[in-house]
Backbone as a printed PyTorch tensor [residue, N CA C, xyz], in Angstrom:
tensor([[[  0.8520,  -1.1720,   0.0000],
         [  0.0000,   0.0000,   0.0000],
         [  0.8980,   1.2350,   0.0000]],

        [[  0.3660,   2.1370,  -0.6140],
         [  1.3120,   3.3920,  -0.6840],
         [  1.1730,   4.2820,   0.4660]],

        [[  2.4040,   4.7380,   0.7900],
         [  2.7270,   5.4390,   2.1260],
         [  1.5830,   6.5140,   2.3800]],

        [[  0.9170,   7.2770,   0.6220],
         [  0.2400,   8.4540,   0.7470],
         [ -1.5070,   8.0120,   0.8550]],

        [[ -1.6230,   6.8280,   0.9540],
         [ -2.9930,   6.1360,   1.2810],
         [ -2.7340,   6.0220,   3.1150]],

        [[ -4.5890,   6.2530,   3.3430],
         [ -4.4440,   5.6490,   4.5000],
         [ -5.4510,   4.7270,   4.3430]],

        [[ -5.0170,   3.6160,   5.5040],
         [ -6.4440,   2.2990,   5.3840],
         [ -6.8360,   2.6980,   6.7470]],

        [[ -8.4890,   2.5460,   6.2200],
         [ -9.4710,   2.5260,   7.3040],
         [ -9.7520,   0.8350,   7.8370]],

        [[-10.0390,   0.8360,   8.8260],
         [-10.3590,  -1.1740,   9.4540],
         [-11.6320,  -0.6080,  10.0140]],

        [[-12.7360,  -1.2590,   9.7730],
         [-13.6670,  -1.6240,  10.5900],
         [-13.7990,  -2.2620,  11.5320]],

        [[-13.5600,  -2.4870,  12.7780],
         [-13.3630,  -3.3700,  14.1420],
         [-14.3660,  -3.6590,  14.8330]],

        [[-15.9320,  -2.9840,  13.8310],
         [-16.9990,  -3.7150,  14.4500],
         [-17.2790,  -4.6140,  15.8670]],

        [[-17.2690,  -5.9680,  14.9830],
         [-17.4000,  -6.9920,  15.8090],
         [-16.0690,  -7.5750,  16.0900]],

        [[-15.3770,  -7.3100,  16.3850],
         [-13.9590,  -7.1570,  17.3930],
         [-14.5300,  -7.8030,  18.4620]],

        [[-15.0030,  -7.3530,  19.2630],
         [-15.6590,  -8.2490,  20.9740],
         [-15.7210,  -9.5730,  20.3180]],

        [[-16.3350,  -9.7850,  19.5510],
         [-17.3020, -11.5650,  19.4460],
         [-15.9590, -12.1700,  18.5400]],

        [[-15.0530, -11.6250,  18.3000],
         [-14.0420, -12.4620,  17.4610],
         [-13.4970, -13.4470,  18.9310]],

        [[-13.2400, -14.9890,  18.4270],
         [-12.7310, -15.9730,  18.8530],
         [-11.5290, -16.4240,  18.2660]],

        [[-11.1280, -16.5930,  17.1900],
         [-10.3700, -17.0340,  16.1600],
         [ -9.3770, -16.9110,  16.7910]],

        [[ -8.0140, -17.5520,  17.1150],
         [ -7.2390, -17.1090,  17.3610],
         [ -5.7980, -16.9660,  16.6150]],

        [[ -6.1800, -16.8370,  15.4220],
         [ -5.3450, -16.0590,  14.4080],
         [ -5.5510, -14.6240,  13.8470]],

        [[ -6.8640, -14.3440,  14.8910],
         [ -7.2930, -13.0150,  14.6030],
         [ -6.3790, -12.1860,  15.7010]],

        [[ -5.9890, -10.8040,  14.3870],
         [ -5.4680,  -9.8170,  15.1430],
         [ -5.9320,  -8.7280,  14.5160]],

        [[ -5.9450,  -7.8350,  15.9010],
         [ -6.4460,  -6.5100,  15.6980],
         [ -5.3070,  -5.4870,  14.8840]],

        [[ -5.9650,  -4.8460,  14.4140],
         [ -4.8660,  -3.7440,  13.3230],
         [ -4.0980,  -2.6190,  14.0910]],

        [[ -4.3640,  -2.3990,  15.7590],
         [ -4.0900,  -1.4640,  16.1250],
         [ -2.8540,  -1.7880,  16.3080]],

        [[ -2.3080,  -2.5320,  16.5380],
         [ -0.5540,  -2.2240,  16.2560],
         [ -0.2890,  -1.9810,  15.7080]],

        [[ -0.5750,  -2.1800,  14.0000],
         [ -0.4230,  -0.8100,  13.0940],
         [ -0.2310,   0.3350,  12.7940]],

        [[ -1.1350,   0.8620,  13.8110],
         [ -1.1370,   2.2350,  14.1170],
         [ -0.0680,   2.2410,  15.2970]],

        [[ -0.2280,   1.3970,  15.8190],
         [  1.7370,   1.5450,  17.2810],
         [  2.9880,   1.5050,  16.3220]],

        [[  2.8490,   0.8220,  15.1790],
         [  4.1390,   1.0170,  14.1450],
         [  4.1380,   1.9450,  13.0750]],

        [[  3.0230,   3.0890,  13.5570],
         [  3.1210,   4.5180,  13.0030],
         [  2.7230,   4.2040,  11.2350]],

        [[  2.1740,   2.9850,  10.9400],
         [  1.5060,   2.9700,   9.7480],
         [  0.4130,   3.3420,   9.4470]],

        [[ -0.0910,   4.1230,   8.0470],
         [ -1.1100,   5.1330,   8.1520],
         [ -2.6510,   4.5070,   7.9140]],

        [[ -3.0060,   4.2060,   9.0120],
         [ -4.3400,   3.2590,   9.4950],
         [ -5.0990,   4.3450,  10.7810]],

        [[ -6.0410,   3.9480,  10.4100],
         [ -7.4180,   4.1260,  10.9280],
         [ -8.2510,   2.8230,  11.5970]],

        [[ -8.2010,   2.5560,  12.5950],
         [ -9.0230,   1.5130,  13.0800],
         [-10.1070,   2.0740,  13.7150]],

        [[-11.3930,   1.8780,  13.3060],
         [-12.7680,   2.0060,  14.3260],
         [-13.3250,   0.8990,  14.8580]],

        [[-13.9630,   1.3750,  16.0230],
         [-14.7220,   0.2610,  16.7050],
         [-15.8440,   1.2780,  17.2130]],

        [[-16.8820,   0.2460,  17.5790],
         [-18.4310,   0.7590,  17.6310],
         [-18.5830,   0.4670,  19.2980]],

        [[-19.9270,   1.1730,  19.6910],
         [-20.6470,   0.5440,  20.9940],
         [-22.3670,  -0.0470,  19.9350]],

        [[-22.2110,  -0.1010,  18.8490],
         [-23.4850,  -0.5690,  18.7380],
         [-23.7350,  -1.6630,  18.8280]],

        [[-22.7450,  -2.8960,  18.6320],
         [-22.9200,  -4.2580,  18.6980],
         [-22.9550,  -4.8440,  20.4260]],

        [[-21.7480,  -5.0810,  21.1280],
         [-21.3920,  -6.0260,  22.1100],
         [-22.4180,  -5.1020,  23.0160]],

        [[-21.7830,  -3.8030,  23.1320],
         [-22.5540,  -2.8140,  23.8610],
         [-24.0090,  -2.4810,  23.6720]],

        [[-24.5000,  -2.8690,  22.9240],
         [-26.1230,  -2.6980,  22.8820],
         [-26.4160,  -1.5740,  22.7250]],

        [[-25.5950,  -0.1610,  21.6270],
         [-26.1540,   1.0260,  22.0080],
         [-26.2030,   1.7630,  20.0200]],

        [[-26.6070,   0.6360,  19.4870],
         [-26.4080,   1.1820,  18.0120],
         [-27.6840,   2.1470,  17.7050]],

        [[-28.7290,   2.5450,  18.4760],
         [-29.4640,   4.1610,  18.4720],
         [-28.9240,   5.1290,  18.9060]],

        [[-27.3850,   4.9870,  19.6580],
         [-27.3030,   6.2950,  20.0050],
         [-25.8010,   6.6010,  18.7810]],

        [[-25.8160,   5.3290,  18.1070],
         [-24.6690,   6.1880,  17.3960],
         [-23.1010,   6.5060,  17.4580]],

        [[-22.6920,   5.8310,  18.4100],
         [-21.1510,   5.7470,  19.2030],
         [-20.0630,   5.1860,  18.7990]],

        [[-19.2420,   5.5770,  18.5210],
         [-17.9950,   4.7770,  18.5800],
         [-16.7500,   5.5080,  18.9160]],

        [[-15.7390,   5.2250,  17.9480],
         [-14.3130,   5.7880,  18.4700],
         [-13.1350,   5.3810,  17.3510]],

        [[-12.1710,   6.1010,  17.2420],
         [-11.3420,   5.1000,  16.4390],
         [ -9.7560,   5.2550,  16.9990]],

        [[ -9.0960,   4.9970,  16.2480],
         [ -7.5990,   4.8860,  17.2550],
         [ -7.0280,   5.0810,  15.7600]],

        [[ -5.4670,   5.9270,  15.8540],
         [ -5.0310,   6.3740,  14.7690],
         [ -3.5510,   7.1930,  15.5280]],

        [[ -3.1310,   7.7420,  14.0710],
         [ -1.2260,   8.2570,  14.6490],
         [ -2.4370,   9.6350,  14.9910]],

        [[ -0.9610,  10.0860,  15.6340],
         [ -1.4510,  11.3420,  15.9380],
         [ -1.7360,  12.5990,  14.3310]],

        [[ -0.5880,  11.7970,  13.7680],
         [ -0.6860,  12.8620,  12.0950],
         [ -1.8700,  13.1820,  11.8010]],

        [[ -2.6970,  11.6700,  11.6620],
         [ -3.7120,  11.5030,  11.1400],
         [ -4.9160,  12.0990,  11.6780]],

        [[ -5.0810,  11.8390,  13.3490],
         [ -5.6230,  12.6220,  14.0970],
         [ -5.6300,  14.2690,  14.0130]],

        [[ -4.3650,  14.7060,  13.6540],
         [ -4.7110,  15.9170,  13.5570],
         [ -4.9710,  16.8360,  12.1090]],

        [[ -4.8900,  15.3270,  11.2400],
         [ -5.5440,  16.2170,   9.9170],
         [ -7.1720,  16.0300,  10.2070]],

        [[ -7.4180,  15.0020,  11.0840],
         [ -9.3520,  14.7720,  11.1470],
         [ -9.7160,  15.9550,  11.8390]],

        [[ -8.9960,  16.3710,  12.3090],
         [ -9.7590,  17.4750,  13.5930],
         [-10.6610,  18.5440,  12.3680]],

        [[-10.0440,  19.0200,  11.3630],
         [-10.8140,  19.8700,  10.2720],
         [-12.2300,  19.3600,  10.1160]],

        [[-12.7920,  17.9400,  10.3390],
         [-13.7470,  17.3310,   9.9650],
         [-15.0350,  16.8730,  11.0340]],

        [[-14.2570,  17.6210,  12.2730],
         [-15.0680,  17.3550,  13.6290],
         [-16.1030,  18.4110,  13.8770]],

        [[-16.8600,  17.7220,  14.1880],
         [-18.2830,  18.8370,  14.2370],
         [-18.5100,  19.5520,  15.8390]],

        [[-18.8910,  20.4310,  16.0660],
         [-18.8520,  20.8790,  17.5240],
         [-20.3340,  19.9750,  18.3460]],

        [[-20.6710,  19.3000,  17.5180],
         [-22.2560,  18.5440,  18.3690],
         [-21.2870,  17.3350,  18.9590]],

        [[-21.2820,  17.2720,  20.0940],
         [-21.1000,  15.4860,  20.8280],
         [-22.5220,  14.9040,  21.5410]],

        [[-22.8820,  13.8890,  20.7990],
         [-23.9070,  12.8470,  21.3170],
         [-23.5980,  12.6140,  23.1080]],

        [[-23.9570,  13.6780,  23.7140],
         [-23.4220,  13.6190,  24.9500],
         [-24.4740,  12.1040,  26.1530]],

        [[-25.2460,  11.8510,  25.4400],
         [-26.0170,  10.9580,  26.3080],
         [-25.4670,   9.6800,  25.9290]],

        [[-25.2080,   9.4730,  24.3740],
         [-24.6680,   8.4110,  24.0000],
         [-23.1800,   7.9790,  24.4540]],

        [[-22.6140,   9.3210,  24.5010],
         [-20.9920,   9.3170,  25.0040],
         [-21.1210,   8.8000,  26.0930]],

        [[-21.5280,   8.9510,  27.0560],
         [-22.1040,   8.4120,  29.1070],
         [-22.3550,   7.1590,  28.8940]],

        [[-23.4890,   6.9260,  28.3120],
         [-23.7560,   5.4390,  27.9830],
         [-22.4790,   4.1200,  27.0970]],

        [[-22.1580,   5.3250,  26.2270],
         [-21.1500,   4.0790,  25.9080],
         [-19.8350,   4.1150,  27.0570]],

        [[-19.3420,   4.7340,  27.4330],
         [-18.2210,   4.7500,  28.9670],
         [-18.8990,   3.7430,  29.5970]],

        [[-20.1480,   4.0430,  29.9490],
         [-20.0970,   3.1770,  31.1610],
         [-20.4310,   1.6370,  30.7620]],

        [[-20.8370,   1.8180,  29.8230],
         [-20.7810,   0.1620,  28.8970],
         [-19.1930,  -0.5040,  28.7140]],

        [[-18.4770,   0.0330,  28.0140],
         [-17.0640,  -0.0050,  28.4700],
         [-16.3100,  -0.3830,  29.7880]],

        [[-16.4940,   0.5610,  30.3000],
         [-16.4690,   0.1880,  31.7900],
         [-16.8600,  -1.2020,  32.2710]],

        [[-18.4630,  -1.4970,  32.1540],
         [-19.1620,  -3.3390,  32.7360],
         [-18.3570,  -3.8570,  32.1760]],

        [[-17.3680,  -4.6890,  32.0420],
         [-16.8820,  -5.4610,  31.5260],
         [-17.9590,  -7.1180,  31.8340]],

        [[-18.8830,  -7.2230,  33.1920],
         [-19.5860,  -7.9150,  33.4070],
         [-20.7330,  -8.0470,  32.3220]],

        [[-21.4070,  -6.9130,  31.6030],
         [-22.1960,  -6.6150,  30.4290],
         [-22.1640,  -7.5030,  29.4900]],

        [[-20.4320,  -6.5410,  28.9240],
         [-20.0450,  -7.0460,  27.6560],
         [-19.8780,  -8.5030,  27.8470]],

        [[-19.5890,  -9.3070,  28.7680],
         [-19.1380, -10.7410,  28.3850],
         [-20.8560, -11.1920,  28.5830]],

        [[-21.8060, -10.5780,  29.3170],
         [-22.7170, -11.2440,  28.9900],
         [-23.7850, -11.2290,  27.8280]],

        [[-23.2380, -10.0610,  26.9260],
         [-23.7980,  -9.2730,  25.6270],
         [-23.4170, -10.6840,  24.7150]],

        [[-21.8320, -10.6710,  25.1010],
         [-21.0900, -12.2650,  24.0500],
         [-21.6740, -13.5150,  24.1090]],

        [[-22.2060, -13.4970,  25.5560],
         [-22.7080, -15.3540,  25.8310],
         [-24.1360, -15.6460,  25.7390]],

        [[-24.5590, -14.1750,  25.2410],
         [-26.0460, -14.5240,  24.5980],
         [-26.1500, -14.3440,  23.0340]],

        [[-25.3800, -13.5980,  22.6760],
         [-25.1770, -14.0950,  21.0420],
         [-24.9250, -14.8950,  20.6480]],

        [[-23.7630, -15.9110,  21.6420],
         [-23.6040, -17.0790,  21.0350],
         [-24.5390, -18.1860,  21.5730]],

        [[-25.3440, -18.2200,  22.7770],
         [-26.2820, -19.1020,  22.6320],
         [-27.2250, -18.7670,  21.7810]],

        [[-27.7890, -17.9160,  21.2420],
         [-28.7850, -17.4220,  20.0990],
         [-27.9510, -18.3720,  18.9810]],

        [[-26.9550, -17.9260,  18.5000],
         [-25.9690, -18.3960,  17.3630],
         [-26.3450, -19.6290,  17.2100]],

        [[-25.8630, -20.1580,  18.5940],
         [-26.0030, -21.7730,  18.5050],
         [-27.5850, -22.7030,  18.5680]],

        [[-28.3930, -21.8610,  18.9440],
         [-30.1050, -22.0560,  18.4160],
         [-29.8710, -22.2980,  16.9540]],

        [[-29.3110, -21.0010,  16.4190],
         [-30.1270, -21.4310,  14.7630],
         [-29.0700, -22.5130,  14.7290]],

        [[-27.9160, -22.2650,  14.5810],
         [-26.8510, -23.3080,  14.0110],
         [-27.0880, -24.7230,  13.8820]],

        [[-27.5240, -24.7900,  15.2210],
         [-27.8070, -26.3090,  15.4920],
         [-28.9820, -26.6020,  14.7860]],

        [[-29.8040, -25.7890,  14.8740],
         [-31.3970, -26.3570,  13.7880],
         [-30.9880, -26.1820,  12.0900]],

        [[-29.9260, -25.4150,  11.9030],
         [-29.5760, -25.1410,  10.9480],
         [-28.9090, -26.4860,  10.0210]],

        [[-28.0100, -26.9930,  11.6660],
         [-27.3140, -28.5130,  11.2460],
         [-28.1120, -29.3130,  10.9580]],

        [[-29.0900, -29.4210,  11.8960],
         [-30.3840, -30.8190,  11.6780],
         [-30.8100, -30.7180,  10.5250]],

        [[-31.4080, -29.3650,   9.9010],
         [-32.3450, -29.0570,   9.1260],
         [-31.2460, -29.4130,   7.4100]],

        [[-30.0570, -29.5810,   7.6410],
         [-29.3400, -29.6340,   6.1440],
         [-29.2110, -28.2010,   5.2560]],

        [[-28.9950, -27.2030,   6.3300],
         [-29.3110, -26.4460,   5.5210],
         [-28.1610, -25.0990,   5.7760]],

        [[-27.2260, -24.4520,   4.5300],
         [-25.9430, -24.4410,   4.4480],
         [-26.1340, -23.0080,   4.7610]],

        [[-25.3140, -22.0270,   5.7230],
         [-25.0520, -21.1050,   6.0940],
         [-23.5710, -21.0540,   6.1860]],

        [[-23.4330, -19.7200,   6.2470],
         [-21.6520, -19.5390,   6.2130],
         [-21.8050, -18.7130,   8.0520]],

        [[-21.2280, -19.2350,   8.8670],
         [-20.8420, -18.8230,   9.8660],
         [-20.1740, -17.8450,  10.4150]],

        [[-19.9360, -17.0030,  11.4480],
         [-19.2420, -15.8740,  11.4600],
         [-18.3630, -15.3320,  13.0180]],

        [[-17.8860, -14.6170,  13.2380],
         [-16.9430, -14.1990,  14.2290],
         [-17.9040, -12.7870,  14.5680]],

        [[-19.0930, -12.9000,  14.5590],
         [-20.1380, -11.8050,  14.5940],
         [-20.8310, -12.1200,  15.2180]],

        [[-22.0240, -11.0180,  15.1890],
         [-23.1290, -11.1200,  15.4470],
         [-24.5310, -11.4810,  14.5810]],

        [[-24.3180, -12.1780,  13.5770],
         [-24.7630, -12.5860,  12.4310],
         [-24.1600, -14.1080,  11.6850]],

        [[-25.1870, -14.1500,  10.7150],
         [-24.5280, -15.3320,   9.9290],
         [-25.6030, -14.9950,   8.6320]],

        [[-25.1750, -15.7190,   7.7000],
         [-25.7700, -15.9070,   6.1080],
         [-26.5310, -17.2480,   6.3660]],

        [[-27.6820, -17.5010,   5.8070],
         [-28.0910, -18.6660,   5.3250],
         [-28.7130, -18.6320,   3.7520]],

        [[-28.2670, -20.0390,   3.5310],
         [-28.9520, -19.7860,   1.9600],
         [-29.9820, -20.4880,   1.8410]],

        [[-31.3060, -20.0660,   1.7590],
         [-32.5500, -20.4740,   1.7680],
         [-33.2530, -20.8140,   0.5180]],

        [[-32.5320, -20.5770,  -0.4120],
         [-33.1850, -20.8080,  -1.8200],
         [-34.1300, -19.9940,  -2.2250]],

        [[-34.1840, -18.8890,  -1.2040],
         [-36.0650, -18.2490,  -2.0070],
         [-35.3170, -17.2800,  -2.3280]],

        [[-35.9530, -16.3900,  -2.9860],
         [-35.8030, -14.7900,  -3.3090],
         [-35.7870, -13.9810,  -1.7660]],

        [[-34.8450, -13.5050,  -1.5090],
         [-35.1560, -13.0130,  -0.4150],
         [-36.1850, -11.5370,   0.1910]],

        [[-36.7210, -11.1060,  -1.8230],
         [-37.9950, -10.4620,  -1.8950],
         [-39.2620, -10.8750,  -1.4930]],

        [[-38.8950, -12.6190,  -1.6470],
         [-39.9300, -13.2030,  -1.0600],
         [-39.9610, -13.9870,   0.3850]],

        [[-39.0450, -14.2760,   0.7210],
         [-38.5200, -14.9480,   2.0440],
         [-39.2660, -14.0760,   2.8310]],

        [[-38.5660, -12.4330,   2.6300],
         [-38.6090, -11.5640,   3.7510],
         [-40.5610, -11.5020,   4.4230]],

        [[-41.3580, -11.6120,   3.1940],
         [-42.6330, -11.2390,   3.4820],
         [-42.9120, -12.9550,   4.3910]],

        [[-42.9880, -13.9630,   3.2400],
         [-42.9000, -15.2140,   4.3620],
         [-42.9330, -15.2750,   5.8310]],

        [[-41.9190, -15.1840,   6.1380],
         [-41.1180, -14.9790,   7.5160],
         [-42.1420, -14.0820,   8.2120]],

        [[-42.2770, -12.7110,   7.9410],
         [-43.0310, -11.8430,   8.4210],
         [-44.5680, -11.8960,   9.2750]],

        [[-45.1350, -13.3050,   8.1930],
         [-46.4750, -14.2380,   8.4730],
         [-46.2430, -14.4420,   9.5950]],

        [[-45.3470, -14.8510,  10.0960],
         [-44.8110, -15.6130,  11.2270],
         [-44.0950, -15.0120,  12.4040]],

        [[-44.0590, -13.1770,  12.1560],
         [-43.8070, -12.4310,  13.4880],
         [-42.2600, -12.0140,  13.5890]],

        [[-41.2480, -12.7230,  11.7800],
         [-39.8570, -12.6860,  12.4990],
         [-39.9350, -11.6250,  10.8770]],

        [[-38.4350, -10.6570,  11.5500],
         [-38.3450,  -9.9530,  10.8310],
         [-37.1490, -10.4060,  10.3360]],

        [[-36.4050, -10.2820,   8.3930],
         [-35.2560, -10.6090,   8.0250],
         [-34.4790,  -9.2830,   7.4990]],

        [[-33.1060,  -9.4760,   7.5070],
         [-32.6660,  -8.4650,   6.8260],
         [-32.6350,  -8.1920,   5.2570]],

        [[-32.0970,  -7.6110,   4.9950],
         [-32.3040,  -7.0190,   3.7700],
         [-31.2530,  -7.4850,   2.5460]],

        [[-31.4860,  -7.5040,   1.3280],
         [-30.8180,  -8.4380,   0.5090],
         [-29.1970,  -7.9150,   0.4250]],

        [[-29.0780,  -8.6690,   0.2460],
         [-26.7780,  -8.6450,  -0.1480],
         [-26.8020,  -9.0870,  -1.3710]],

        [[-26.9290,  -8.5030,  -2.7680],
         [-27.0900,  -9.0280,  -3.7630],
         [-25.5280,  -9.1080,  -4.3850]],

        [[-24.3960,  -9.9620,  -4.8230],
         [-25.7120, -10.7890,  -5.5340],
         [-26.6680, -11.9930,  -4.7880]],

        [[-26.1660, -11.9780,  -3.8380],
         [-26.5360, -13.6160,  -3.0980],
         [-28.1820, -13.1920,  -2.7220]],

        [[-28.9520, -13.2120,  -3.6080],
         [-30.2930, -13.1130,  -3.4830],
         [-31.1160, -13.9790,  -2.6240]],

        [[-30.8110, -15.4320,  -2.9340],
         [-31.5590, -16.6400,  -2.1710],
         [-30.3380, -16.9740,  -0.6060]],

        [[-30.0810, -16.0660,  -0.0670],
         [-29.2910, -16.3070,   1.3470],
         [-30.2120, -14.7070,   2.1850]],

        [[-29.8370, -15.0590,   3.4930],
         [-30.4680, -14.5510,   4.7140],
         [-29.4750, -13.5520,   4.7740]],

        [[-29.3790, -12.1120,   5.5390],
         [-28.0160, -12.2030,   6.7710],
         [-28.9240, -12.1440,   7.7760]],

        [[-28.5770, -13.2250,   8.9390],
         [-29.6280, -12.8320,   9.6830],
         [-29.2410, -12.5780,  11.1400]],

        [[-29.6530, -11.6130,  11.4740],
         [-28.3460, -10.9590,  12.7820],
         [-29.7470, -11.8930,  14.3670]],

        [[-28.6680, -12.0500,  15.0040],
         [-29.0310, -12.4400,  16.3660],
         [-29.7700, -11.5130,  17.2290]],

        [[-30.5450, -12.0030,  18.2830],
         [-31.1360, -11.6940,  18.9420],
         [-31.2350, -12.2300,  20.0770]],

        [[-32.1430, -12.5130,  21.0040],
         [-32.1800, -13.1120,  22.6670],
         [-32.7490, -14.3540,  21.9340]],

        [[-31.7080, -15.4500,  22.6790],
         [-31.9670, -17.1160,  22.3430],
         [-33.4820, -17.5480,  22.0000]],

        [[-34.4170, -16.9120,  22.5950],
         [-35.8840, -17.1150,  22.8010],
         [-36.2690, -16.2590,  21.8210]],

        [[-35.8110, -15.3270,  21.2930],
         [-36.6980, -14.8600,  19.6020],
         [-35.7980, -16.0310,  18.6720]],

        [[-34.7170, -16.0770,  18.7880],
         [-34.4140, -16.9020,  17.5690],
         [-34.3290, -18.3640,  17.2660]],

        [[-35.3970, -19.0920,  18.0590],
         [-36.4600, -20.1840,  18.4160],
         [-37.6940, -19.6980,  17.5380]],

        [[-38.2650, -18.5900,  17.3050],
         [-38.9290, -18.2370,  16.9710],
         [-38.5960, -18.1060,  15.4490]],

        [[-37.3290, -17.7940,  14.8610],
         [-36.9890, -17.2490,  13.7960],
         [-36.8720, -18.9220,  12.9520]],

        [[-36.5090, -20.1240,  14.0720],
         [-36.7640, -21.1470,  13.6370],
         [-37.6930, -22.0850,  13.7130]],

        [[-38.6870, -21.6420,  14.0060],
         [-40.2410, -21.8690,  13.9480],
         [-40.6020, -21.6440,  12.7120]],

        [[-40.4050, -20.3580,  12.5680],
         [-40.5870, -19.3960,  11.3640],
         [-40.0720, -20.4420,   9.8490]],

        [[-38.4880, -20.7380,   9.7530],
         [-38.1060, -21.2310,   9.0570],
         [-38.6880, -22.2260,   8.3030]],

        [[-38.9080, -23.0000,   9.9020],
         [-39.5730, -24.2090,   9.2080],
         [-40.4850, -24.3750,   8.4390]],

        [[-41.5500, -23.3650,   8.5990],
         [-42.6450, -23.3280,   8.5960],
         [-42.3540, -22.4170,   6.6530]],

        [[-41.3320, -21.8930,   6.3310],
         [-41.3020, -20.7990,   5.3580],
         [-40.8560, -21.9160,   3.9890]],

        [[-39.7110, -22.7780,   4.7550],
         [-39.2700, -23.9360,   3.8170],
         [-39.6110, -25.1460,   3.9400]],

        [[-40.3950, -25.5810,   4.5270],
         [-41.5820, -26.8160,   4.9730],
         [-40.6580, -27.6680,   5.3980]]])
């Protein structure tokens, strides 16, 4: 990459990564390479209405962004995400209900034969075979809401997690959408 580029990283779902060949980019930025890493409070932290995050960067870079900073700070969201930060008791229990949700569909997912690509998220893909113009209304019959298409992959889900006990529901739903 050229010295006069900078790369941005999305660090999203950073919390829910397990992998342990996963590494974070911010040493990157400790070896003064011209990166941008962000991370959110909307996922682990539960606060993606108020809008929060943060990013980590050289100072260079930092001080060419300052031109681009607005004088409004989301001051309720700022409190809320600190002190989310802070629970560290929260966040690990934000993680161990995504992944029992995860492991709801997964496992019905296994029984059912039916091929999803898995993730280090808060989400996963399934490929359902329908149009997902039509999936989405399907599903809906049935009280569960889906996300929205990733084209080209038309006949796949993304379908983000929720509390273990809706996504029992989302496989109720399923069954009931692909007989």
């Amino acid at each position: 990459i050229s010295k006069k580029a900078i790369v941005f990283v999305d660090e999203a779902y950073h919390e829910y990564v397990t992998h342990p060949n996963y590494r974070s980019m911010i040493d990157l930025v400790k070896e003064q390479y011209n990166v941008i890493v962000s991370r959110t409070a909307s996922k682990v932290h539960g606060l993606a209405g108020l809008r929060v995050g943060f990013a980590i960067t050289t100072p260079e870079i930092a001080k060419r962004l300052e031109s681009y900073l607005t004088d409004s700070l989301n001051i309720v969201g700022l409190r809320a995400a600190i002190s989310s930060y802070n629970d560290i008791k929260f966040q690990a229990h934000s993680i161990e209900q995504n992944n029992r949700a995860k492991k709801v569909v997964t496992d019905h997912l296994n029984n059912k034969g039916i091929q999803y690509l898995d993730s280090q998220s808060n989400f996963i893909f399934i490929k359902t075979g329908i149009e997902i113009s039509d999936f989405q209304p399907a599903m809906e019959k049935y009280g569960v809401l889906v996300g929205r298409p990733f084209p080209p992959y038309v006949k796949w889900c993304r379908l983000s997690m929720a509390k273990p006990e809706e996504m029992e529901r989302f496989t109720n739903g399923l069954d009931r959408v692909l007989g």
